[in-house]
N, C-alpha and C positions, 0 to 999 in steps of 0.2 A: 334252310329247312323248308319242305313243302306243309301248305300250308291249305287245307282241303273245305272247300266250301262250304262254311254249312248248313248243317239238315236242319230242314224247317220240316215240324213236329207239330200234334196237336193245333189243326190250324183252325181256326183263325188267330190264336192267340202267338204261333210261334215262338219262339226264343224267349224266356222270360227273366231267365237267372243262369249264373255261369258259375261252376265253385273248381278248380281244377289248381295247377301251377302255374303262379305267374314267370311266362317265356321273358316277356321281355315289355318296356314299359316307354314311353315317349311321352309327353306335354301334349300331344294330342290324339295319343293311341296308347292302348294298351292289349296284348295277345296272351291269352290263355290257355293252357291245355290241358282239355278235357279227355282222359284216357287215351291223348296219343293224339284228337285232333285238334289243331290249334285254331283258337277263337278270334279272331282281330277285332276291337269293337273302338269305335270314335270314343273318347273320354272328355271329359271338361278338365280342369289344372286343379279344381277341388278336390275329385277322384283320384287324380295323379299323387297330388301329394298323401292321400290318401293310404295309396296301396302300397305294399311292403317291398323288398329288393325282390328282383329276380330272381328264380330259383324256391321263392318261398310261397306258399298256400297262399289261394286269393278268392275274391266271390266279387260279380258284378250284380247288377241289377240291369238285368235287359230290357231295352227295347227293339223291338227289329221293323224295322221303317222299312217298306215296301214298295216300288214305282213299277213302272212300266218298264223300264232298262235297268234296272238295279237294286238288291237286297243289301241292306246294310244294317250293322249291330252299331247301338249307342251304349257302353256302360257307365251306371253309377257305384260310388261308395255306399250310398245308400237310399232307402225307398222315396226320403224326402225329397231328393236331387233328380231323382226318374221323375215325379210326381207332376216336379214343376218343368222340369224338360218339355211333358206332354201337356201342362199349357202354354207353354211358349208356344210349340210348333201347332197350336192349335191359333193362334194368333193370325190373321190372315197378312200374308208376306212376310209368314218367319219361318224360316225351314232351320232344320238341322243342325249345320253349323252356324248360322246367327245365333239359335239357341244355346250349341254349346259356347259360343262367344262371350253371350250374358250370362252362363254361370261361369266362367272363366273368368269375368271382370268383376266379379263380386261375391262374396259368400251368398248360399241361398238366402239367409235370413235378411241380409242387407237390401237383395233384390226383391221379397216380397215387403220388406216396409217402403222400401222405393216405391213398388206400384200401390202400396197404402194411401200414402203419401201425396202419389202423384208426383213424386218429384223424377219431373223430363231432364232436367238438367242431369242430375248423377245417371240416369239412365244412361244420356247420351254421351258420359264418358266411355262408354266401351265402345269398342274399336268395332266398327260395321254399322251402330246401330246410330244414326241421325237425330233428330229433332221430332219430325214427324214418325218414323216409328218407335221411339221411345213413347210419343205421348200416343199413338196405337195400342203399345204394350202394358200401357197404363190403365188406359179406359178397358181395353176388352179384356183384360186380367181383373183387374179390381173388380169388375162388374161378376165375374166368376166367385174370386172369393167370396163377395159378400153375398153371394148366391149360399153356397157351402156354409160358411158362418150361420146364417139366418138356419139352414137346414141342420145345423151341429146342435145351435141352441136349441132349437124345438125338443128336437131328440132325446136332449139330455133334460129337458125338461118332464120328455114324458116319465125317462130312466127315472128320474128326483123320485117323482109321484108312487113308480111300482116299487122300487127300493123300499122308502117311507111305510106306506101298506100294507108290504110282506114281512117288514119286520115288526110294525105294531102287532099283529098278529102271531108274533112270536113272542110276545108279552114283554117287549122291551117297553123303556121309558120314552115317550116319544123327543123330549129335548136331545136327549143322546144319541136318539137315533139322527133327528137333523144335524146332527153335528157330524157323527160318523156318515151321513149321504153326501153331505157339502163336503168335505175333506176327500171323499172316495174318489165322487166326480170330479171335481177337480186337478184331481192327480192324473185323471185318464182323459182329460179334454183334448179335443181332436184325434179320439182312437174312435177307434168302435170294438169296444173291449166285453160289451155283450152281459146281459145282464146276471147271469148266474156269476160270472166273473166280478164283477161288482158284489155282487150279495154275497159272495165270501169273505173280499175286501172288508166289508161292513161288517158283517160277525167276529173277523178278529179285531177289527178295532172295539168293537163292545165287548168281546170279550176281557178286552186289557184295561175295562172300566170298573 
C-alpha cells in the first residue's frame, strides 16, 4: 500500500493526535489510517502492547520531531508517555530513539521513580543507554520534575485557599468543607482540572453530607 506523507497542519504545533484504523502494528512502529491516509509513527513496546489488532480503531498521541533532513511521527498510548518522551529528547544527547529505547525498557512509572531515585544503575539496564547518560538522564530530569512538583504544589495551594472561601460563603460548615477541598484536590493532583471543576466536585461531596 502507498503510504503518503504527511500534512503538517497548524504549524508550529503540527501533528498532535492520530485517531483513525489501525493498518498495521510492529514493536517499533505502528501505521494508521486516517480517512484513506496512512500515518507511520515510531512507537515505544508500551504503546505496542498497548494498541488493539489490526483492522481495529486506534488513537495515538503525537509528536512530530522536525530536522533539517527529515519529519518524523512518534506515537503514544497515552498523554503520560508523550509527556515524558519530550523530556527525555529534551535531555542533551537524547534523541528520539534512545528515548523510545527508555520507555521500551521500562514502564513509564518505573522510569520516573528511577530518575526520583537516581538510580543509574536500572537506568543503565536498557539497551543504548550507558552509565554516564543514565546519570545525565537523572540529574537533568529530576531537576525538571522537581521544578513541576514545587510549581503543582503552589498551585494547588492557591486552588485549597479559593475552593475553602467560595464555599464559606456559600454558608457551609467550614470542617466539611476542608474535608470536601482536601479529598477533591487530591483526587486531581497532577491535573489542571481548573477551578470551577473542583467547586462542583466540592458541592457534591457536601451535598452527600
Amino acid at each position: 500500500m502507498l503510504y503518503r506523507r504527511p500534512l503538517v497542519y497548524n504549524a508550529p504545533g503540527m501533528i498532535a493526535y492520530l485517531q483513525g484504523t489501525l493498518l498495521r502494528k510492529e514493536p517499533h512502529q505502528a501505521v494508521i489510517d486516517c480517512h484513506g491516509v496512512g500515518y507511520a509513527a515510531g512507537i515505544p513496546l508500551s504503546t505496542f502492547f498497548k494498541l488493539g489488532e489490526e483492522g481495529q480503531p486506534a488513537e495515538l498521541f503525537i509528536h512530530t520531531h522536525l530536522t533539517d533532513s527529515a519529519l518524523a511521527l512518534y506515537g503514544f498510548a497515552t498523554r503520560e508517555e508523550k509527556d515524558l518522551f519530550l523530556k527525555l529528547i529534551g535531555v542533551s544527547g537524547i534523541g528520539p530513539k534512545l528515548a523510545l529505547a527508555a520507555l521500551s525498557g521500562m514502564e513509564a512509572n518505573e522510569l520516573i521513580e528511577a530518575v526520583r531515585t537516581s538510580d543509574v544503575a536500572r537506568l543503565s539496564q536498557v539497551p543504548g543507554i550507558g552509565k554516564k547518560t543514565a546519570l545525565r538522564i537523572a540529574m537533568e530530569l529530576a531537576d525538571k520534575m522537581e521544578k513541576k512538583e514545587s510549581l503543582l504544589r503552589g498551585r494547588a495551594a492557591q486552588e485549597t485557599e479559593d475552593l475553602i472561601s467560595a464555599l464559606v460563603n456559600l454558608g457551609f460548615r467550614r470542617k466539611e468543607i476542608e474535608r470536601a477541598v482536601e479529598e477533591t484536590v487530591r483526587s486531581h493532583r497532577g491535573e489542571e482540572a481548573g477551578f470551577e471543576k473542583l467547586l462542583r466536585e466540592c458541592l457534591k461531596k457536601l451535598a452527600k453530607l
